[in-house]
VOBA-1610 file (N, C-alpha, C; in pm, whole numbers, padded with zeros to 5 digits, always signed):
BEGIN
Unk-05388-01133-09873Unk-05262-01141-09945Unk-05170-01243-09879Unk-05111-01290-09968Unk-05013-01407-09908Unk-04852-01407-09891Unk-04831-01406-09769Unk-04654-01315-09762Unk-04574-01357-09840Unk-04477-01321-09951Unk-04362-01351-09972Unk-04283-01495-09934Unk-04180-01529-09948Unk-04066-01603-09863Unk-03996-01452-09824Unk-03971-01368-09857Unk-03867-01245-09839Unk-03955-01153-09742Unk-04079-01135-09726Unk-04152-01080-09654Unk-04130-01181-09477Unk-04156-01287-09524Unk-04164-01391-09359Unk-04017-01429-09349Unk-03913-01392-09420Unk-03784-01387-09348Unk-03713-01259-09289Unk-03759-01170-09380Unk-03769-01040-09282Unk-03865-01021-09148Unk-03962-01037-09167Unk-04031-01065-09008Unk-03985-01133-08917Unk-03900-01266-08974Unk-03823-01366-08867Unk-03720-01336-08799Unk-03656-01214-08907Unk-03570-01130-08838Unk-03576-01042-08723Unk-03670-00961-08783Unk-03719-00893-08663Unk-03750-00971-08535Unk-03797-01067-08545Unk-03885-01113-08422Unk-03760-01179-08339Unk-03642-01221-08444Unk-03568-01328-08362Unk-03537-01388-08220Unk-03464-01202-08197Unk-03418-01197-08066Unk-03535-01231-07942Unk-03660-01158-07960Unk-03764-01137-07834Unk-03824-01375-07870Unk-03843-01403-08027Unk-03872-01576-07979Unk-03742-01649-07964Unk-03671-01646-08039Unk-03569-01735-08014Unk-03430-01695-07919Unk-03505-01608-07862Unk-03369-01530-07701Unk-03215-01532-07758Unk-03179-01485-07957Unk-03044-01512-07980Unk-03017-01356-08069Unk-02933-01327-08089Unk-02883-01281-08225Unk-02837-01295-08303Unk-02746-01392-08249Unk-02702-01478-08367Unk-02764-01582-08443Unk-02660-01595-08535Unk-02743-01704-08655Unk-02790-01811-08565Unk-02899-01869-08606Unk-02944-02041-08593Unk-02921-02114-08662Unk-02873-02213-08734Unk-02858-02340-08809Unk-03001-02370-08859Unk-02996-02401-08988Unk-03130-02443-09067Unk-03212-02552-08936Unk-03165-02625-08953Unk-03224-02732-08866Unk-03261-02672-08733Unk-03216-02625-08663Unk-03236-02580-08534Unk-03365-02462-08558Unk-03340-02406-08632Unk-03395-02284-08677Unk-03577-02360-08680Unk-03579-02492-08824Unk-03666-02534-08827Unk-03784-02567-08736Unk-03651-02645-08624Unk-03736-02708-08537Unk-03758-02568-08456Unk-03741-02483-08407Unk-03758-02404-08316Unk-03931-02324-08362Unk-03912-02342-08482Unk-04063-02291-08555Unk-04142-02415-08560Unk-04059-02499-08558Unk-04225-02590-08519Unk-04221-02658-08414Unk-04163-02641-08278Unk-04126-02642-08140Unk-04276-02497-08098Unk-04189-02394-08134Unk-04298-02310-08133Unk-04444-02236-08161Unk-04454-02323-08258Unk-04602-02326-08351Unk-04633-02228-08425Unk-04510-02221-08516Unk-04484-02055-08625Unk-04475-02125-08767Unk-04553-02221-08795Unk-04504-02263-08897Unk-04637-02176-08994Unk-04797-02161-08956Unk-04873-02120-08976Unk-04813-01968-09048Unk-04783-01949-08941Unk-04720-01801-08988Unk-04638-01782-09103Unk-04492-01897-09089Unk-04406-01939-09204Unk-04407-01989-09272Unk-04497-02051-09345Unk-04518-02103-09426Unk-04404-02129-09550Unk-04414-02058-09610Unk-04287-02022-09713Unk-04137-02108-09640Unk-04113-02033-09528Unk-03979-02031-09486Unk-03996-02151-09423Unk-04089-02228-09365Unk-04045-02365-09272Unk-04062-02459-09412Unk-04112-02451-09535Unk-04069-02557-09629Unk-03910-02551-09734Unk-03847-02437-09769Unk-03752-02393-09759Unk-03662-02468-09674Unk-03682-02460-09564Unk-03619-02478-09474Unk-03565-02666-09461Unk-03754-02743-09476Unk-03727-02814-09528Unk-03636-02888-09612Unk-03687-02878-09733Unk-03642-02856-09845Unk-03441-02841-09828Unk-03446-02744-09761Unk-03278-02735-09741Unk-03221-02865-09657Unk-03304-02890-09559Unk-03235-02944-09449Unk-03253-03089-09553Unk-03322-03119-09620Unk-03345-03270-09726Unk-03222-03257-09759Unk-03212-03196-09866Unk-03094-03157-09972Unk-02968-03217-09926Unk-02937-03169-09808Unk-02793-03142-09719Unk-02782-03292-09772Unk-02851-03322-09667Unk-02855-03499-09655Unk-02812-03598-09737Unk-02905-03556-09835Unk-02934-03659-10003Unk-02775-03614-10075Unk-02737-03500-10043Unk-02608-03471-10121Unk-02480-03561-10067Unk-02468-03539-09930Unk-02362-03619-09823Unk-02412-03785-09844Unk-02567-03828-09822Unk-02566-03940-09852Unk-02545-03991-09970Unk-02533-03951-10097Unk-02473-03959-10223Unk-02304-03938-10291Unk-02249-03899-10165Unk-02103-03842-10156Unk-02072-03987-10099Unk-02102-04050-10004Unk-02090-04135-09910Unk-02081-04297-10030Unk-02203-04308-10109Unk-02242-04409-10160Unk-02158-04444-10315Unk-02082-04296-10314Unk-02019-04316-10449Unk-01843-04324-10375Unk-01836-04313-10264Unk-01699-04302-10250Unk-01678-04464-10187Unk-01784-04521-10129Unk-01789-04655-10067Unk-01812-04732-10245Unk-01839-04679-10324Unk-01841-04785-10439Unk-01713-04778-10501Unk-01626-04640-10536Unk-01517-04618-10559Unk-01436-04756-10517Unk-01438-04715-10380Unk-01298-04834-10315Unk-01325-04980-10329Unk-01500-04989-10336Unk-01540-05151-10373Unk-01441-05187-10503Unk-01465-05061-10632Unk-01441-05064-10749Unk-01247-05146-10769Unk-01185-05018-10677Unk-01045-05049-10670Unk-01044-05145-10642Unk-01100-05185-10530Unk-01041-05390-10430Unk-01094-05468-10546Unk-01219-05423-10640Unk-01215-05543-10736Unk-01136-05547-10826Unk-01058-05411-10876Unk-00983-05380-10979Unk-00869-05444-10991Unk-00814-05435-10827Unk-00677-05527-10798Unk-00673-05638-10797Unk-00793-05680-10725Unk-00830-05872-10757Unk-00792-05940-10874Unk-00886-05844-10978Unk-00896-05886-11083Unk-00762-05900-11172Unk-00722-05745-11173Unk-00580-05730-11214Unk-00484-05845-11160Unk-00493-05905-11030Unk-00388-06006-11010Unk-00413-06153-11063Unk-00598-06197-11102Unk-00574-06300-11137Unk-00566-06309-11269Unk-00629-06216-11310Unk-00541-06181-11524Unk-00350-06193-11516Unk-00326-06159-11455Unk-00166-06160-11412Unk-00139-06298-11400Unk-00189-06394-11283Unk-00203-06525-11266Unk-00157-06568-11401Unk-00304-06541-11496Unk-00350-06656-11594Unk-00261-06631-11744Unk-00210-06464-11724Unk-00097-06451-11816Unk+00000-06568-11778Unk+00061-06544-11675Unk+00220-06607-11631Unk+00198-06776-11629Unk+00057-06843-11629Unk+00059-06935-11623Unk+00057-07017-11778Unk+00009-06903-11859Unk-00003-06953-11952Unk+00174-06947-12034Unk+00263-06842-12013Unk+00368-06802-12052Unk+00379-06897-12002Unk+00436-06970-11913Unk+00488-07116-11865Unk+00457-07220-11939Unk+00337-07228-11963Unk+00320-07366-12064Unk+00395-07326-12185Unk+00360-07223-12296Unk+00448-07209-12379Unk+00569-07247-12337Unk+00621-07192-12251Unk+00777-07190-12219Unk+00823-07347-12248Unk+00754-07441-12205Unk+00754-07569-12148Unk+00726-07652-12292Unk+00617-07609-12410Unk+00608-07661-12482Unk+00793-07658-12549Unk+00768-07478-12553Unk+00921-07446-12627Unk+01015-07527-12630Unk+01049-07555-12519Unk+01152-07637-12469Unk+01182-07761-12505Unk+01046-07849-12534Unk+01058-07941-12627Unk+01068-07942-12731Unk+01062-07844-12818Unk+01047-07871-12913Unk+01264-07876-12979Unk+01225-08040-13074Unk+01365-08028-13157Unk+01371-07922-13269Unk+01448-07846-13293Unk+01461-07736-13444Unk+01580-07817-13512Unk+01606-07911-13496Unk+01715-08026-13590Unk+01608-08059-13670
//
């Protein structure tokens, strides 16, 4: 028969204190490596890909938080650029009108 994930995290429980000398929580990552530091992955199967699996996730989420907030501000500095030389090419062009205006006789 092939354990659970809920079966080999209850066993991990139990065992915690006498392999990993804690009672308290471990951190996914720490946790991971400590099972395959220790050569329990055989055993865990279930729980060291999980574990995996979690410790990926973290990552890909923060590195995707990271890549959209660094494009954000690219977005703004081009937004303002842009916005100032449309501004430019308004006011430059209002000037020529202005300039034609000015010549012109209405006699």
């Amino acid at each position: 028969l092939l354990p659970t994930i809920l079966d080999e995290l209850l066993h991990l429980k139990k065992i915690q204190k006498s392999v990993f000398q804690t009672d308290i929580e471990i951190p996914s990552l720490k946790l991971l490596n400590e099972i395959n530091a220790k050569k329990l992955e055989s055993i865990f199967i279930n729980t060291s890909v999980a574990l995996r699996i979690f410790c990926i996730l973290i990552i890909s989420v923060s590195e995707a938080e990271r890549v959209f907030s660094k494009l954000g501000s690219q977005l703004k500095i081009w937004e303002r650029a842009s916005t100032g030389q449309e501004r430019l090419y308004f006011l430059e062009i209002l000037s020529i009108e202005n300039q034609f205006a000015s010549k012109i006789n209405f006699d």
